[in-house]
VEXTINU-702053 format. One record per residue (C-alpha): x, y, z; residue in three letters. Coordinates in pm, whole numbers, plus 50000, padded with zeros to 5 digits. Each point is the difference from the previous one (the first is absolute). Layout:
% VEXTINU-702053
px | py | pz | nuro
X | Y | Z | ALA
...
This chain:
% VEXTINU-702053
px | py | pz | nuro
50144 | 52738 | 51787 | UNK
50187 | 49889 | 50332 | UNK
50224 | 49718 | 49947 | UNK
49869 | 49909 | 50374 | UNK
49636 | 49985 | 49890 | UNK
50046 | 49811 | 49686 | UNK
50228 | 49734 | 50144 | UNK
49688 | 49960 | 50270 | UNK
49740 | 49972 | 49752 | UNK
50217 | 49740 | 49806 | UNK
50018 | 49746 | 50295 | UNK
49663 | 50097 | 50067 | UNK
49918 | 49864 | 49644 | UNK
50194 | 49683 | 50028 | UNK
49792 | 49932 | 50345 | UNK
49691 | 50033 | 49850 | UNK
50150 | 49748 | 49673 | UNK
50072 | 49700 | 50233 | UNK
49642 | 49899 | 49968 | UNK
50061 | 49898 | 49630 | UNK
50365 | 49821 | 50061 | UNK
49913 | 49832 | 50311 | UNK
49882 | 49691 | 49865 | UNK
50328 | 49977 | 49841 | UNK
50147 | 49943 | 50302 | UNK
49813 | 49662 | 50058 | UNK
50194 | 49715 | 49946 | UNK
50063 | 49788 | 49686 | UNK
49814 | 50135 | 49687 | UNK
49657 | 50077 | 49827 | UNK
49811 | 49860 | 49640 | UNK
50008 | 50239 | 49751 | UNK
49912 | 49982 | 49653 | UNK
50402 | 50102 | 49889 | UNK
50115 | 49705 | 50237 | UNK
50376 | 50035 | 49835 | UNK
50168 | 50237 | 50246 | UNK
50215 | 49805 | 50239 | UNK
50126 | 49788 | 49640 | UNK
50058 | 50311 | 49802 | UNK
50225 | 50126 | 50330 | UNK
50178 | 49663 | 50002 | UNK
50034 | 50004 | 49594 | UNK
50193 | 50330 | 50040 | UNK
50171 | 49939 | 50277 | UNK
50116 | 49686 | 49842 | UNK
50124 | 50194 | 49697 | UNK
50162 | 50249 | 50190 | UNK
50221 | 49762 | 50151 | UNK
50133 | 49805 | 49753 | UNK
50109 | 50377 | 49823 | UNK
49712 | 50081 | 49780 | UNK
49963 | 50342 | 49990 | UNK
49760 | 50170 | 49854 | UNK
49757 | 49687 | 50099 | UNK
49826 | 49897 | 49711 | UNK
50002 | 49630 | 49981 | UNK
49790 | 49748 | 50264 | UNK
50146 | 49684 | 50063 | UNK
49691 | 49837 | 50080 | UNK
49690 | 50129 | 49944 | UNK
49859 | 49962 | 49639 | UNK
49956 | 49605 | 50089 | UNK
50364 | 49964 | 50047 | UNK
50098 | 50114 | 49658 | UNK
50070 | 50335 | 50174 | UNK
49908 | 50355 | 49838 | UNK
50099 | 50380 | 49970 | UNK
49726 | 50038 | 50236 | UNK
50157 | 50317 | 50104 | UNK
50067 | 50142 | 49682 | UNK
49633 | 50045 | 49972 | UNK
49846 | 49999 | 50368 | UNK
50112 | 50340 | 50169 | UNK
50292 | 49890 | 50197 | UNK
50062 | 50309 | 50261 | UNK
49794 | 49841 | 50321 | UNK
50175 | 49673 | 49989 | UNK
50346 | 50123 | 50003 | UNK
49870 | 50204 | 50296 | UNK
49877 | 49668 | 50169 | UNK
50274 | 49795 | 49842 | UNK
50272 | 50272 | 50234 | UNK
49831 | 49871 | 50293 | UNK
50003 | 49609 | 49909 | UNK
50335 | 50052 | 49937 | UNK
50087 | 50163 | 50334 | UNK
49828 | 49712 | 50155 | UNK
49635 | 50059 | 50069 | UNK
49751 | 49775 | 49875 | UNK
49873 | 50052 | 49665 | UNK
49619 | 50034 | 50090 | UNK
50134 | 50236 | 50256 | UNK
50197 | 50181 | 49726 | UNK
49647 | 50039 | 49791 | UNK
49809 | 50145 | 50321 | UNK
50262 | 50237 | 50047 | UNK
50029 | 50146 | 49675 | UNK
49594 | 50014 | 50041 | UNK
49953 | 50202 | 50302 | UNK
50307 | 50222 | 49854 | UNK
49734 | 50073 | 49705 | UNK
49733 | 50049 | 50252 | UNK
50184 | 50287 | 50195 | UNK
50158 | 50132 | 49709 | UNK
49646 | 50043 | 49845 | UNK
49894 | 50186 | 50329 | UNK
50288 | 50216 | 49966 | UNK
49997 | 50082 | 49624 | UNK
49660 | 50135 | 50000 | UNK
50071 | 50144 | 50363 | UNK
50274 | 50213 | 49869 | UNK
49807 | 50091 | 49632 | UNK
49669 | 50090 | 50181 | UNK
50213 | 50209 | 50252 | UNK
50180 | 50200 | 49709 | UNK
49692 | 50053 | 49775 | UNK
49758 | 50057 | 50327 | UNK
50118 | 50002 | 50353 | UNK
50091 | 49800 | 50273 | UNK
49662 | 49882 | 50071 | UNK
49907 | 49929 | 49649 | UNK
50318 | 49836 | 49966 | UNK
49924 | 49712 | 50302 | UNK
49645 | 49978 | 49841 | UNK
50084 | 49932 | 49681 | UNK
50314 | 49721 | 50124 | UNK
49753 | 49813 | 50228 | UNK
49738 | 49973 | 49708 | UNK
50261 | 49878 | 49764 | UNK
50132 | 49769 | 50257 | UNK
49664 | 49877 | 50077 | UNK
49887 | 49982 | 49654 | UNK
49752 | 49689 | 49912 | UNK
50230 | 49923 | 49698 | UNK
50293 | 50002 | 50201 | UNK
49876 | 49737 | 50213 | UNK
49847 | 49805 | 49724 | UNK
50411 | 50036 | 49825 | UNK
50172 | 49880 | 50277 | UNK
49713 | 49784 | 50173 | UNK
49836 | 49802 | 49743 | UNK
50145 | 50009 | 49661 | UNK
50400 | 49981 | 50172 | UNK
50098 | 50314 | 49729 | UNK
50279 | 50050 | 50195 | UNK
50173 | 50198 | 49737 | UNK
49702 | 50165 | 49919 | UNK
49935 | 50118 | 50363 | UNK
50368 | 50140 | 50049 | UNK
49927 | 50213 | 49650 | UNK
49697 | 50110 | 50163 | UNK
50276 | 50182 | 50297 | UNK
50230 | 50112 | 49675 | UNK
49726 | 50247 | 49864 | UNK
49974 | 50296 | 50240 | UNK
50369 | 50014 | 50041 | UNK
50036 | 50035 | 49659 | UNK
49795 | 50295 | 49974 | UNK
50102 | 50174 | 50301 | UNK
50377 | 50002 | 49887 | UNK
49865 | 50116 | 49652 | UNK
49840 | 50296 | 50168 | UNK
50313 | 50086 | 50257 | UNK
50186 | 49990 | 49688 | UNK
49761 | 50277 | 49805 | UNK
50017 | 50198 | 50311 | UNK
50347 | 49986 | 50161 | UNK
50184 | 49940 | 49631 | UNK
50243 | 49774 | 50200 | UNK
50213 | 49710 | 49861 | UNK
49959 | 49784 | 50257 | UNK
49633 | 49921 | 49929 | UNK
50088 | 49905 | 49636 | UNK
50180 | 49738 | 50175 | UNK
49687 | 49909 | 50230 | UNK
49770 | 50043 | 49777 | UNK
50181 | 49814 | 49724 | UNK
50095 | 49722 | 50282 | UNK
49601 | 49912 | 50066 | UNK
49899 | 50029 | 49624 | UNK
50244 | 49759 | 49918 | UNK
49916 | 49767 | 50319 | UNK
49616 | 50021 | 49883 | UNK
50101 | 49807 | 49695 | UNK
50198 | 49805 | 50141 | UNK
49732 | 49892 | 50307 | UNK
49699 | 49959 | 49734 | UNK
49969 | 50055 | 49607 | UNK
49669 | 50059 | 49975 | UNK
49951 | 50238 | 50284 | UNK
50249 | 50164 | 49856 | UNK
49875 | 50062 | 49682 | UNK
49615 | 50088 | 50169 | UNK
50219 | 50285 | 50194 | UNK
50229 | 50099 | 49691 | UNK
49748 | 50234 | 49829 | UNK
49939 | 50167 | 50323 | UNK
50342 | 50034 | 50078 | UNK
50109 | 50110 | 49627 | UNK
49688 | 50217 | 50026 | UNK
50120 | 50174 | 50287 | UNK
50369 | 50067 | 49908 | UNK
49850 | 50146 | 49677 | UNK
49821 | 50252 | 50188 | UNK
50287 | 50096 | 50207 | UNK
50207 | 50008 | 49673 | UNK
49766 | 50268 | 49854 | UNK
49967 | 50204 | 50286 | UNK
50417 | 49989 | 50015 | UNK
49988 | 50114 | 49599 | UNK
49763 | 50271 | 50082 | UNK
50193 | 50153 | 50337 | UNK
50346 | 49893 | 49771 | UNK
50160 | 49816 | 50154 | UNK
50140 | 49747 | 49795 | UNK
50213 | 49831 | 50290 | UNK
49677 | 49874 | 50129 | UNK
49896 | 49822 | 49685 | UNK
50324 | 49813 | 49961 | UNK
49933 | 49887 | 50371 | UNK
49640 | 49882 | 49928 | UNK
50145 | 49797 | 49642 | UNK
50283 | 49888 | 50197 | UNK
49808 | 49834 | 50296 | UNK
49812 | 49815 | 49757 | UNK
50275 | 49910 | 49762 | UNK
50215 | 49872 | 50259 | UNK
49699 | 49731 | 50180 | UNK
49983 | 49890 | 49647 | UNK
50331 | 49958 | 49947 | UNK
50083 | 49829 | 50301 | UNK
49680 | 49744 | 50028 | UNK
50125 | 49905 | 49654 | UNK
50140 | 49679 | 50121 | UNK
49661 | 49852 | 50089 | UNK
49752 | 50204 | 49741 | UNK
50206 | 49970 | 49682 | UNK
50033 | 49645 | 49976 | UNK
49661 | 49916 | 50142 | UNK
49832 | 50169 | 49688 | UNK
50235 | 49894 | 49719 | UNK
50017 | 49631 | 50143 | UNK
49612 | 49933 | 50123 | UNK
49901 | 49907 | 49583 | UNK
50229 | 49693 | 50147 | UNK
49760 | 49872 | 50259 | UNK
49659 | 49941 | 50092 | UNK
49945 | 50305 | 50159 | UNK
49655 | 50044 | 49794 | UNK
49847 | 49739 | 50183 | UNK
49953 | 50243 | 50287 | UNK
49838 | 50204 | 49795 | UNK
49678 | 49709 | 49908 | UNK
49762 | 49805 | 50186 | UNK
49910 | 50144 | 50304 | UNK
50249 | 50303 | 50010 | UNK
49851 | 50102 | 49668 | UNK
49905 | 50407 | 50112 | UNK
49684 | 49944 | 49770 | UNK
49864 | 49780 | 50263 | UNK
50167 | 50180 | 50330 | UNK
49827 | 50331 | 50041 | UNK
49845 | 50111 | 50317 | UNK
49634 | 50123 | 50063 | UNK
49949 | 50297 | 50078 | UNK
49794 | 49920 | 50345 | UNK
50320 | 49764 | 50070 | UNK
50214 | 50391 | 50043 | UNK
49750 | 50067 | 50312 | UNK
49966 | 49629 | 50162 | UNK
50055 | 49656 | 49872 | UNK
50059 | 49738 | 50284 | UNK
50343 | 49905 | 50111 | UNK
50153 | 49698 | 49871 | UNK
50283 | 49791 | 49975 | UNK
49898 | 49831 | 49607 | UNK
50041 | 50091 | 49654 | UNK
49893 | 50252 | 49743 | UNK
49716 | 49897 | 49786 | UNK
49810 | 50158 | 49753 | UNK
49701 | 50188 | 50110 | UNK
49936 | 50197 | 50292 | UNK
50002 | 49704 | 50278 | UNK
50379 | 49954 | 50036 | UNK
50231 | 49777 | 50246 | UNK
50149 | 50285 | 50076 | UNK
49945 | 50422 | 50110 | UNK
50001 | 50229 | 49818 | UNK
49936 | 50344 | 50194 | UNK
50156 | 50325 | 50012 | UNK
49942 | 50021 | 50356 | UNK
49643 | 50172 | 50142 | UNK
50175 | 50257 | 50192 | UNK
50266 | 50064 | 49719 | UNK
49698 | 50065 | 49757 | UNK
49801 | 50189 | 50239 | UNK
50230 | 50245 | 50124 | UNK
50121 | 50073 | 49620 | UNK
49626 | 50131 | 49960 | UNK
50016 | 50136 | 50302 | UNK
50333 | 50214 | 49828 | UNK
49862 | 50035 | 49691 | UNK
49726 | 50183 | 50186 | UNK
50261 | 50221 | 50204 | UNK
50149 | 50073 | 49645 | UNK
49656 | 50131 | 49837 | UNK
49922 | 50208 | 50338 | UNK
50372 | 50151 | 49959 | UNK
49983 | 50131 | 49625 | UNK
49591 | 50142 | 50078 | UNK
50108 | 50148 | 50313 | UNK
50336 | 50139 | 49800 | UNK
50251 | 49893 | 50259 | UNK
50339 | 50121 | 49929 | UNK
50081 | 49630 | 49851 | UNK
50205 | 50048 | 49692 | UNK
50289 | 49827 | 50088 | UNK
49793 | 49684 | 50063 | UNK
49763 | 49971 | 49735 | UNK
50208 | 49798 | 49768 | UNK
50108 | 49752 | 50241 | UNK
49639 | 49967 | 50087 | UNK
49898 | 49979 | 49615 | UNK
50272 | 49759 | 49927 | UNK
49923 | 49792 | 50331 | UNK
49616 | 49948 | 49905 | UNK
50035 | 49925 | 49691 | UNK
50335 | 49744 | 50082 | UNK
49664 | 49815 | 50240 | UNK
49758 | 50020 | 49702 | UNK
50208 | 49831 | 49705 | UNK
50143 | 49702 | 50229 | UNK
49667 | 49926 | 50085 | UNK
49906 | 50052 | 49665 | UNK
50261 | 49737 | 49915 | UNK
49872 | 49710 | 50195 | UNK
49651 | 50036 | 49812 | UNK
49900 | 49847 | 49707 | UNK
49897 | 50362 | 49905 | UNK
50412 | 50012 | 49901 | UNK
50005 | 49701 | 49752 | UNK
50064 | 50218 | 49722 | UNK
50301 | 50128 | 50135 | UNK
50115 | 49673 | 50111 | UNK
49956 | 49905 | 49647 | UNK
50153 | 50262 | 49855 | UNK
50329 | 49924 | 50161 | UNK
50149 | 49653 | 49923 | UNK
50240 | 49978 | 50316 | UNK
49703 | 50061 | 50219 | UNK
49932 | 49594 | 49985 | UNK
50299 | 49983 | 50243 | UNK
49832 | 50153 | 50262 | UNK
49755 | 49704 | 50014 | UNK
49787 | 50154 | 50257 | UNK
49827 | 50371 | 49943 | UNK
49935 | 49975 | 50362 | UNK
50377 | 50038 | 50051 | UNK
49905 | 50342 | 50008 | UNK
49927 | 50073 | 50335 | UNK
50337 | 49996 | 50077 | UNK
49965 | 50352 | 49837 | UNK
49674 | 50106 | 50121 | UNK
50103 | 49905 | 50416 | UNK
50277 | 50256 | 49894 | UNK
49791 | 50245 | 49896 | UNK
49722 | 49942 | 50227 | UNK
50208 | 49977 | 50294 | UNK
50216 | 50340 | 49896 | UNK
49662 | 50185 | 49947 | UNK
49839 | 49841 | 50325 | UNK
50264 | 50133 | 50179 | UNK
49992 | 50376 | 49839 | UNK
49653 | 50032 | 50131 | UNK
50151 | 50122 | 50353 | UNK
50237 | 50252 | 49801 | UNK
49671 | 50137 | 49785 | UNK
49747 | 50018 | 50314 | UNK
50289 | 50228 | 50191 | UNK
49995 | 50217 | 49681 | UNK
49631 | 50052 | 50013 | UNK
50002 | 50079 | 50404 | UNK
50194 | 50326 | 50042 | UNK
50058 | 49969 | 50379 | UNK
50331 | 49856 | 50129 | UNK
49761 | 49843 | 50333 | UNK
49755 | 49805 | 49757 | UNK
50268 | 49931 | 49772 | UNK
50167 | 49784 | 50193 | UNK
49709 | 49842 | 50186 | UNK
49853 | 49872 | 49700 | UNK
50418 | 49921 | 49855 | UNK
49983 | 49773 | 50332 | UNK
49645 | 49897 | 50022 | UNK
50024 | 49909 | 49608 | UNK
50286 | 49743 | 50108 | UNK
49823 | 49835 | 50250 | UNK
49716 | 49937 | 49813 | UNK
50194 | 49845 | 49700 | UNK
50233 | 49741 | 50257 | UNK
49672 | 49904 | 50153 | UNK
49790 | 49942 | 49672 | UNK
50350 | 49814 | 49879 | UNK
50046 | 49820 | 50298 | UNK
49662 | 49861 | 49955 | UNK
49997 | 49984 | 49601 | UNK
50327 | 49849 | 49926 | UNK
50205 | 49796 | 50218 | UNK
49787 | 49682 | 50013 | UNK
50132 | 50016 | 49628 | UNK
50360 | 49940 | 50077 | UNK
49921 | 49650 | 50110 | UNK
50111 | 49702 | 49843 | UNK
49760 | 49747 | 49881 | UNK
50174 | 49720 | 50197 | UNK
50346 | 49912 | 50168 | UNK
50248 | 49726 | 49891 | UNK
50256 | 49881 | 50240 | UNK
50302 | 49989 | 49731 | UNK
50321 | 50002 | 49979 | UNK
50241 | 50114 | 49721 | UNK
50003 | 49619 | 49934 | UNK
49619 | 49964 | 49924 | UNK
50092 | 50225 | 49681 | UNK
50350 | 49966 | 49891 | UNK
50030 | 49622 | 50017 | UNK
50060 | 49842 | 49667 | UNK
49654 | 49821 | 49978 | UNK
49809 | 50310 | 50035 | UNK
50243 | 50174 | 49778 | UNK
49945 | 49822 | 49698 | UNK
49691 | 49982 | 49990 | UNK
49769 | 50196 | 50273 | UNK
50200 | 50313 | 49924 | UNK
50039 | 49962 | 49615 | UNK
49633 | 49919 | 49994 | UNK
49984 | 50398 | 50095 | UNK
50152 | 50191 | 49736 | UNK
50207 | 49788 | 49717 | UNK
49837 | 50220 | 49699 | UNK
50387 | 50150 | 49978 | UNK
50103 | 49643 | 49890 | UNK
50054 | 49985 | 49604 | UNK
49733 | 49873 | 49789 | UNK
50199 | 49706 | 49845 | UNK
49950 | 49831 | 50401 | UNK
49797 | 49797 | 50021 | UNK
49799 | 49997 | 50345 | UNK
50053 | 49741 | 50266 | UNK
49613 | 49861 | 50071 | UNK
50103 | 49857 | 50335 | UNK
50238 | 50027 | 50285 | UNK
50220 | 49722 | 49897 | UNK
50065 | 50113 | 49717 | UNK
50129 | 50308 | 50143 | UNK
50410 | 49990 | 49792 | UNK
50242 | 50098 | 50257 | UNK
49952 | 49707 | 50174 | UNK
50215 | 49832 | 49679 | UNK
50183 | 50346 | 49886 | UNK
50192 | 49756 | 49713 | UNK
49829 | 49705 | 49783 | UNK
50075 | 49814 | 49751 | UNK
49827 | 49746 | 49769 | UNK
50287 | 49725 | 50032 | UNK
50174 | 49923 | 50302 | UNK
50244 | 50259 | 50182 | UNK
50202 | 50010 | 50309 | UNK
49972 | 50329 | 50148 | UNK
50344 | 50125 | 50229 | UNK
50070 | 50316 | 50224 | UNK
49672 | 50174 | 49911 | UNK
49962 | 50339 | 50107 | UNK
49779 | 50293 | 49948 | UNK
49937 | 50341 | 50152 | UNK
49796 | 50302 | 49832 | UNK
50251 | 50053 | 49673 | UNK
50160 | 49641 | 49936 | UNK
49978 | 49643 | 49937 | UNK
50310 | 49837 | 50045 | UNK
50026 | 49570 | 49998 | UNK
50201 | 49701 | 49874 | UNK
49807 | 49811 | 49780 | UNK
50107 | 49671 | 49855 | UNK
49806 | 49855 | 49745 | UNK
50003 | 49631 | 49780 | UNK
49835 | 50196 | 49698 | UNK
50033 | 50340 | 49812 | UNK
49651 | 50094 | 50050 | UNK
49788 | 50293 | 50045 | UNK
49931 | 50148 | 50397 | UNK
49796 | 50196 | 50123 | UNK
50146 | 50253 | 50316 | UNK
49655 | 50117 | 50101 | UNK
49975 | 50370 | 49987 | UNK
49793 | 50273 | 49834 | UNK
50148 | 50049 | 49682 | UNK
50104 | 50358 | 50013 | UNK
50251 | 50156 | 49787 | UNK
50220 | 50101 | 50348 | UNK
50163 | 49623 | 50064 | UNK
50277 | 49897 | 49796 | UNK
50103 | 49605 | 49997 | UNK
50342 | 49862 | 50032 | UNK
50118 | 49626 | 49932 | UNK
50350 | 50015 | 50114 | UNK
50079 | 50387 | 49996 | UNK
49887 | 50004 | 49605 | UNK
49651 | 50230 | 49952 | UNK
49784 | 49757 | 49817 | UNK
49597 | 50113 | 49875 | UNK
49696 | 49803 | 50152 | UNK
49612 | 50016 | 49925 | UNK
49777 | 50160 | 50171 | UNK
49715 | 49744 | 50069 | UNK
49645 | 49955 | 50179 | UNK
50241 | 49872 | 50318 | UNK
50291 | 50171 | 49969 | UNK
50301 | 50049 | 49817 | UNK
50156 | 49683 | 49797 | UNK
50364 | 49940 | 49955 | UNK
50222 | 49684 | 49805 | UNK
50201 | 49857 | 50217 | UNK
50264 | 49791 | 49869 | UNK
50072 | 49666 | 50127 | UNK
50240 | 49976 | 50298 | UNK
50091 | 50234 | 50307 | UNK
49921 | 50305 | 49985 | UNK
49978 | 50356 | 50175 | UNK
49692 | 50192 | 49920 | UNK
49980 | 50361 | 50124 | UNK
49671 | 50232 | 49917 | UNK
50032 | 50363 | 50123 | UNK
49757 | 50321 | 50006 | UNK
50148 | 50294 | 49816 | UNK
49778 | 50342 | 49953 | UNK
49868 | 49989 | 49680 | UNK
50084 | 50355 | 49793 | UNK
49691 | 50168 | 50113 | UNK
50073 | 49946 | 50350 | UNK
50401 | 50098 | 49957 | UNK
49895 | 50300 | 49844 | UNK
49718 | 50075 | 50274 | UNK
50269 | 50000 | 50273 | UNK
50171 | 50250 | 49841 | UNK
49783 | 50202 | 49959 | UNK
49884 | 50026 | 50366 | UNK
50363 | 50031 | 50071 | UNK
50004 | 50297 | 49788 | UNK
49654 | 50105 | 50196 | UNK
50196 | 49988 | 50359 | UNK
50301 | 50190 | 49878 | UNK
49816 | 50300 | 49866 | UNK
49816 | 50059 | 50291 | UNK
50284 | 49920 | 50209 | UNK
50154 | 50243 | 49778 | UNK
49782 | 50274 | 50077 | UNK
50039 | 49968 | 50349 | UNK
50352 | 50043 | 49979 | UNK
49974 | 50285 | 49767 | UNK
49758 | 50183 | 50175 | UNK
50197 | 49954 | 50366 | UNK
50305 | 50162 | 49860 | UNK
């Protein structure tokens, strides 16, 4: 294809995208249901700064006790934002940007996968109806996913580099496609593993066609890309599943984000009304769940272009098992928001994670918007004239940005504006408790749970049951340093979740505390005294580090090699 034509259709793709970024360019901020953003930006940022690196500790959130929020919640999107903080923007700034990056990216991604599968037509389609997708909008609109929307952009690139690398056997989209594997786990665990079987799925295929034309070169590539995101995402992945039996992180898993009670109906796939609410059991929900009318409809409409194609024997071989594959990609994530899928659910104990069945759009607007867009590529196969072919390519277009234009946009609205600053979110008050009030179910289960705002611990980080006189107290994301003079040897209590990672010092000597409902609890001997707690990697986490060390220099390695 012209590197002239595609560059065109690219900007002409990001033109037509501004209708679901612009209200992102409205001042101040918007509710969502995931209102932690701008504090998860300023928690990394924070940790960044005073050295930590990888981030896995927050200072504040957790009620002040502070928690390895990011060893658990997919870091990659708030060291993005937490670049631009730190280069001086604003930090809800910072979150928008990274946002419409995932919105253009997704545009592009599906852009350039439709375009190599199909065409250039196909390939515009298909990124405007991912773009445009209703679950997109409800991701970054309602719910505030923000790491599951810039997943959602992660996908198509990840299978376009897989296929470059099946067909042009080139090094250099190991790398790439290694590169976006490893940033989709990073940018959102459970999207990730939705996409993984896909992916793995995909590489197998290419594996076996390599042993069958052998060439074994190609099959080390395929292992290799996989090995290598693996390897390097280790630092976040490893120690989030051998350290979660330490938390609460099962309480996400109950109550209302029990999947029993979350599955859509299947009339909600066609039309539910758009809301800004909850999820609720039954079909009548806070919230929408559609596919997206003109998604669904024009995946008939290629399913039908499909059947004509095999009865009117089209030369179509080299299609057929994209197609196949495609369709039936639509069928089972539909099939996976249903309570028609409990079974399977069931059948596989991680599944509970996923909280939400309905978190399966995210793979049907993939599909549907991929196939949606094919149906231009299809129709030109079943018209043999060049004319017509390229009237209806055109025509085809048209017809889809109109319907779109009138469909979606009015999705990509926000529910309401707030006139905020960074300081509405990031101030101490708000969090302690506002923010922790969010998401504290990576806190440990001996804490006990703050039932009010003033209760909220870092606003007296050291207690004690007898009287103390607390000097030169400082703290920043790994340490507690202070001079502490007390009358008494008596127990106190430096109020922070009791995780294995801080080590206590009373003047330079290691001593042991307990790990308590409000902290950790140390004997400190009568007198003056300097008491120093630090965060140190646990094992686990040492050992994680490595190992994505180990991840970057092979595939550093292999570029080397492979250049000389």
């Amino acid at each position: 294809m012209n590197v002239k034509v595609r560059i065109y259709t690219i900007l002409f793709l990001f033109i037509l995208s501004l209708g679901a970024i612009l209200p992102l360019f409205h001042q101040g901020f918007f509710p969502i249901h995931d209102n932690g953003q701008v504090q998860r930006v300023y928690e990394m940022s924070k940790a960044l700064s005073d050295g930590m690196f990888p981030v896995r500790w927050s200072q504040d959130l957790g009620f002040g006790y502070g928690y390895p929020f990011f060893n658990f919640y997919s870091p990659l999107i708030y060291y993005l934002s937490s670049i631009l903080y730190l280069g001086g923007m604003s930090a809800i700034f910072s979150v928008k940007f990274v946002i419409i990056l995932g919105v253009l990216m997704s545009g592009l991604g599906m852009y350039l996968l439709g375009s190599k599968l199909f065409n250039n037509l196909a390939g515009l389609t298909a990124g405007l109806l991912y773009v445009y997708a209703p679950y997109h909008a409800l991701d970054i609109y309602v719910r505030g996913d923000m790491a599951e929307a810039f997943a959602y952009a992660l996908i198509p690139f990840i299978i376009f580099f897989l296929i470059k690398l099946c067909q042009t056997k080139q090094w250099r989209y190991v790398v790439l496609s290694s590169v976006f594997y490893t940033a989709l786990i990073l940018t959102h665990n459970l999207t990730a593993l939705m996409a993984t079987p896909f992916i793995f799925l995909l590489s197998l295929v290419f594996i076996i066609r390599s042993l069958y034309n052998h060439n074994r070169k190609m099959i080390y590539y395929f292992i290799l890309t996989i090995v290598c995101s693996l390897l390097i995402s280790a630092f976040y992945w490893l120690p989030s599943l051998t350290e979660m039996n330490l938390t609460n992180v099962n309480s996400v898993t109950q109550g209302g984000s029990d999947y029993h009670t979350q599955y859509a109906c299947l009339s909600q796939l066609w039309d539910s009304p758009w809301g800004y609410g909850g999820s609720i059991p039954g079909c009548v929900d806070g919230l929408s769940f559609r596919v997206g009318k003109l998604h669904l409809f024009l995946s008939v409409i290629t399913f039908v272009f499909f059947i004509v194609i095999l009865w009117k024997k089209i030369e179509f071989k080299k299609y057929t098992n994209i197609f196949i594959a495609l369709f039936l990609g639509l069928l089972f994530s539909l099939f996976m928001t249903l309570s028609w899928s409990e079974w399977l659910w069931n059948l596989l104990p991680f599944m509970k994670f996923f909280q939400f069945p309905w978190r399966f759009l995210i793979l049907a607007s993939f599909f549907s918007s991929l196939i949606g867009g094919s149906a231009v590529f299809i129709l030109e196969k079943i018209l043999h004239k060049r004319f017509w072919k390229l009237k209806v390519g055109y025509l085809y277009i048209v017809v889809v940005i109109l319907l779109g234009g009138i469909l979606y946009p009015k999705l990509f609205i926000p529910q309401t504006y707030y006139n905020f600053t960074d300081q509405n979110y990031i101030n101490e008050s708000y969090l302690l408790w506002q923010s922790s009030l969010v998401s504290y179910e990576y806190l440990p289960k001996i804490i006990k749970i703050p039932s009010s705002s003033k209760e909220a611990l870092a606003y007296h980080p050291i207690s004690a049951k007898g009287q103390i006189l607390l000097k030169n107290y400082k703290q920043t994301t790994t340490s507690i340093e202070a001079i502490i003079e007390s009358a008494t040897t008596q127990p106190i209590t430096l109020h922070i979740a009791p995780f294995s990672n801080w080590k206590v010092y009373i003047d330079s000597k290691n001593i042991s505390y307990i790990p308590a409902a409000n902290g950790l609890i140390v004997y400190l001997p009568v007198g003056l005294h300097r008491l120093e707690a630090f965060y140190a990697q646990t094992s686990v986490e040492a050992w994680s580090d490595i190992v994505s060390i180990a991840g970057i220099i092979i595939l550093f390695a292999g570029i080397i090699f492979i250049s000389l």
